[in-house]
C-alpha positions in Angstrom: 61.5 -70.0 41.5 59.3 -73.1 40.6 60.4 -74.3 36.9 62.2 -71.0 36.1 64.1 -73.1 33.0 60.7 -73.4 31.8 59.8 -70.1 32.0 62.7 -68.1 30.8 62.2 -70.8 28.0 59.2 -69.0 27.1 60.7 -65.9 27.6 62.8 -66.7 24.7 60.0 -67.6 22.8 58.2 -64.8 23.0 60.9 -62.6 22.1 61.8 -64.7 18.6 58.1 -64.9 17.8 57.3 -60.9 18.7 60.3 -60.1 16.4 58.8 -62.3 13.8 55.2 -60.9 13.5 56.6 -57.2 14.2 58.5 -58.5 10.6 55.8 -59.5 9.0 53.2 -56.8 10.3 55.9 -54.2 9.1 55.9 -55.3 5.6 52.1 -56.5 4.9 51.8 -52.8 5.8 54.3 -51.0 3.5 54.6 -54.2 1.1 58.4 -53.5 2.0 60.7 -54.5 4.7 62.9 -52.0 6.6 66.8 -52.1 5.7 67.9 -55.3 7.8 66.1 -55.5 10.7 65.3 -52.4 11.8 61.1 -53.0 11.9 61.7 -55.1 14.6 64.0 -53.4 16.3 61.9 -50.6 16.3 59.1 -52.5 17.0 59.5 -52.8 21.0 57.8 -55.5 23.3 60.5 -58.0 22.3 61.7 -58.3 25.8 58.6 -58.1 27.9 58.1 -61.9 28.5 61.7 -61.9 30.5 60.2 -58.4 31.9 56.8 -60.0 33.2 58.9 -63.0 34.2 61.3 -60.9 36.3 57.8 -59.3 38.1 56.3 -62.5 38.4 59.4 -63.6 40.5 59.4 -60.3 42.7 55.4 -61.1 43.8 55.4 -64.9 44.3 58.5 -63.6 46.9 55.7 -61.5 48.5 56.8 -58.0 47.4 53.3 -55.8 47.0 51.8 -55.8 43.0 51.2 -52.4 43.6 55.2 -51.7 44.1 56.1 -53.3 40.5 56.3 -49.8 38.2 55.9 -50.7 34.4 56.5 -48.6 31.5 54.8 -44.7 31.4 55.7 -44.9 35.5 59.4 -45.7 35.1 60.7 -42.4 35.0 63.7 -41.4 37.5 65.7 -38.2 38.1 69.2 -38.1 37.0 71.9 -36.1 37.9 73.5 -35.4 34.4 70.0 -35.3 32.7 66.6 -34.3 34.0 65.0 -37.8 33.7 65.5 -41.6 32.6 63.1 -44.1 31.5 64.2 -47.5 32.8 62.0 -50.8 32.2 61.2 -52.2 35.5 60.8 -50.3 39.0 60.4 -51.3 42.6 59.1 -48.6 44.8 58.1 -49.1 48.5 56.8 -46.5 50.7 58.3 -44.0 48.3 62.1 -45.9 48.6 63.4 -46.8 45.2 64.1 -50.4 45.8 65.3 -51.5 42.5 65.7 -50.4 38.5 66.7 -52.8 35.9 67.3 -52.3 32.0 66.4 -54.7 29.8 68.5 -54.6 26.3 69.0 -56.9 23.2 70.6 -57.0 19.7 70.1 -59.0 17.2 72.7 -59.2 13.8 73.8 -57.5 11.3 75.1 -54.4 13.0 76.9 -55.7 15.7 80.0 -53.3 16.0 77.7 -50.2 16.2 75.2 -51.6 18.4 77.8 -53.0 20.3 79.2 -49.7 21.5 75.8 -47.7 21.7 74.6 -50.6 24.2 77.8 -50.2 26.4 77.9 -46.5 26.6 74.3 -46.3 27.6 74.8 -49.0 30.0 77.4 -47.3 31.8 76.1 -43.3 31.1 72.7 -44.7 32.9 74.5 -46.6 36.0 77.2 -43.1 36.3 73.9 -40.9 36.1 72.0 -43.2 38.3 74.7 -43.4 41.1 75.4 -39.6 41.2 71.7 -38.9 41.9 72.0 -41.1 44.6 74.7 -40.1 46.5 73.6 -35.9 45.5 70.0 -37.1 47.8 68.1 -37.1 44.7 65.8 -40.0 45.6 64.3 -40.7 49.0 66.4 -41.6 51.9 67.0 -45.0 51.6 69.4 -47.8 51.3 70.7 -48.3 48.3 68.8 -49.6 45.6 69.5 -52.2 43.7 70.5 -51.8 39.9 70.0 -54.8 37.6 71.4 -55.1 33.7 70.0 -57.3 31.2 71.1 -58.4 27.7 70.1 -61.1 24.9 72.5 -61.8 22.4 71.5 -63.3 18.5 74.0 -66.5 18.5 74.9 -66.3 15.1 78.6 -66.5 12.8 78.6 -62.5 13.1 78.6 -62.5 16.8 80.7 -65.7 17.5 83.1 -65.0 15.2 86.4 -63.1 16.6 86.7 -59.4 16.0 89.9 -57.5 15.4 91.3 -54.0 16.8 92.8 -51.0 15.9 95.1 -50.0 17.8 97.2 -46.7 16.0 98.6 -45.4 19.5 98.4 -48.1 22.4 97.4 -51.9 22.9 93.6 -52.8 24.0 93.8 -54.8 26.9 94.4 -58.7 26.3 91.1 -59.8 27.1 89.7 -58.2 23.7 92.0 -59.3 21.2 90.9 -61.7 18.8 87.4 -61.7 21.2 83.9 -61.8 19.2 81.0 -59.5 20.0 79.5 -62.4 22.4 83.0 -62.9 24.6 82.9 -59.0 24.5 79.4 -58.4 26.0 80.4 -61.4 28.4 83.2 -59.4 29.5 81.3 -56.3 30.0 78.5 -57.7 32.0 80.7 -59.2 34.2 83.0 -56.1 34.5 79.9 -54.1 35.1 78.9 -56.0 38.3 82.7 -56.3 39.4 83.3 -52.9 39.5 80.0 -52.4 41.3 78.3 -50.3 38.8 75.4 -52.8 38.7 74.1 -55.4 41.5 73.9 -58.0 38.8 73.7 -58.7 35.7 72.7 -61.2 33.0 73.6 -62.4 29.9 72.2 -65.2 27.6 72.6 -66.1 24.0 69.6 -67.5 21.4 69.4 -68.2 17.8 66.3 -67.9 15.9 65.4 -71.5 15.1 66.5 -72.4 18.9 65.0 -69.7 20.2 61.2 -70.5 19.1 61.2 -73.6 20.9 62.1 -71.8 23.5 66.5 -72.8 23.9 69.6 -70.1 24.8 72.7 -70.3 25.9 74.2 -69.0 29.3 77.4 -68.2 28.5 78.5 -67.6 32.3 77.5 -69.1 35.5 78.1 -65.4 37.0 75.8 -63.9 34.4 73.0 -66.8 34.1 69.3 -65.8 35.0 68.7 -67.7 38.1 72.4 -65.8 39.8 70.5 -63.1 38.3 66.6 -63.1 40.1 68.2 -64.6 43.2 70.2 -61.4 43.5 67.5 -59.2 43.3 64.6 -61.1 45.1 67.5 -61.4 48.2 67.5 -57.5 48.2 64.0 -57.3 48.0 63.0 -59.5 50.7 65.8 -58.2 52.8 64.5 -54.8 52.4 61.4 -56.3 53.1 62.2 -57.5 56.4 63.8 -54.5 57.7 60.3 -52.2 57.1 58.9 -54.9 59.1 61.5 -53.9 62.5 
């Protein structure tokens, strides 16, 4: 992983400046902007600088191109629903190897965003893990399932968040916690409770994030803990086809 800070650093530039010309592209067009953010949101390919980074990882550790699936090839069988699109495949010899999801969310709907990227999260891992153990996929051991998330550092998602609570009290952990300290908490509950292998979680602001700074909140959920998880299984798996 040869100067990884320096890649992921361009990671994070990509996805700032990609939001920016999605922006501007968006209103040069319509001579309007979409309600908040939303053109950019919309506009996709934010992400795919961490998603070629992640590939580029996975072939310098010798796993085959030609096993890498990108987007239009990404499709899986579910359990609860026919199919799911995820964002970055490894197949081998037919054996799913790994899937990983790459998400963001960038200000001002936090709250809502918030709780449509956590129910996906885990409705994709439960759906994921059914199919698995119903013999959906291959024989195989099993695969390795990877969770990604970039955070806008800004007051609305640092600042601390209060509950409702009408008939019983949230658990302690997410009292007076801001949307930041609350995704921490679910990436790392995610891999704790073994719904996914690992997962990562890193922070940027806009003006930071164009020369290419972030912010790993947690050494459990930084992206190195995060690529050396996956490119273990991989070579592992690997090895074995070679016995």
């Amino acid at each position: 992983m040869k100067d990884l800070g320096g890649r992921v650093g361009e990671a994070v530039r990509h996805f700032w400046k990609t939001r920016q010309a999605q922006e501007k592209k968006q209103g040069a067009k319509s001579g309007r902007r979409d309600q908040g953010s939303r053109s950019a949101v919309t506009g996709g390919a934010q992400l795919d600088g961490f998603i070629r980074l992640v590939s580029e990882l996975l072939i310098e550790s010798g796993i085959p191109d030609a096993t890498i699936f990108r987007k239009k090839s990404t499709e899986l069988p579910g359990f609860f629903r026919p199919t799911k699109e995820w964002d970055r495949l490894v197949v081998i010899d037919g054996h799913l190897l790994a899937s990983i999801e790459f998400k963001s969310q960038v200000g001002p709907s936090f709250g809502n965003n918030y709780n449509n990227r956590t129910e996906e999260a885990l409705g994709s891992a439960t759906d994921l893990w059914t199919a698995y153990r119903e013999g959906t996929f291959a024989s195989s051991p099993r695969p390795w399932l990877g969770y990604f998330m970039l955070l806008e550092e800004e007051p609305r998602s640092i600042t601390p968040v209060g509950v409702v609570e009408p008939h019983s009290s949230v658990r302690d952990e997410f009292r007076d916690s801001s949307y930041a300290r609350r995704y921490e908490l679910f990436c790392q509950k995610l891999v704790r409770e073994r719904l996914y292998d690992a997962a990562c979680f890193l922070m940027s602001d806009k003006a930071g994030g164009l020369k290419g700074r972030l912010r790993q909140p947690s050494s459990e959920l930084n992206f190195e803990t995060f690529v050396a998880s996956l490119l273990g299984r991989a070579l592992a798996f690997s090895k074995l086809r070679e016995t």
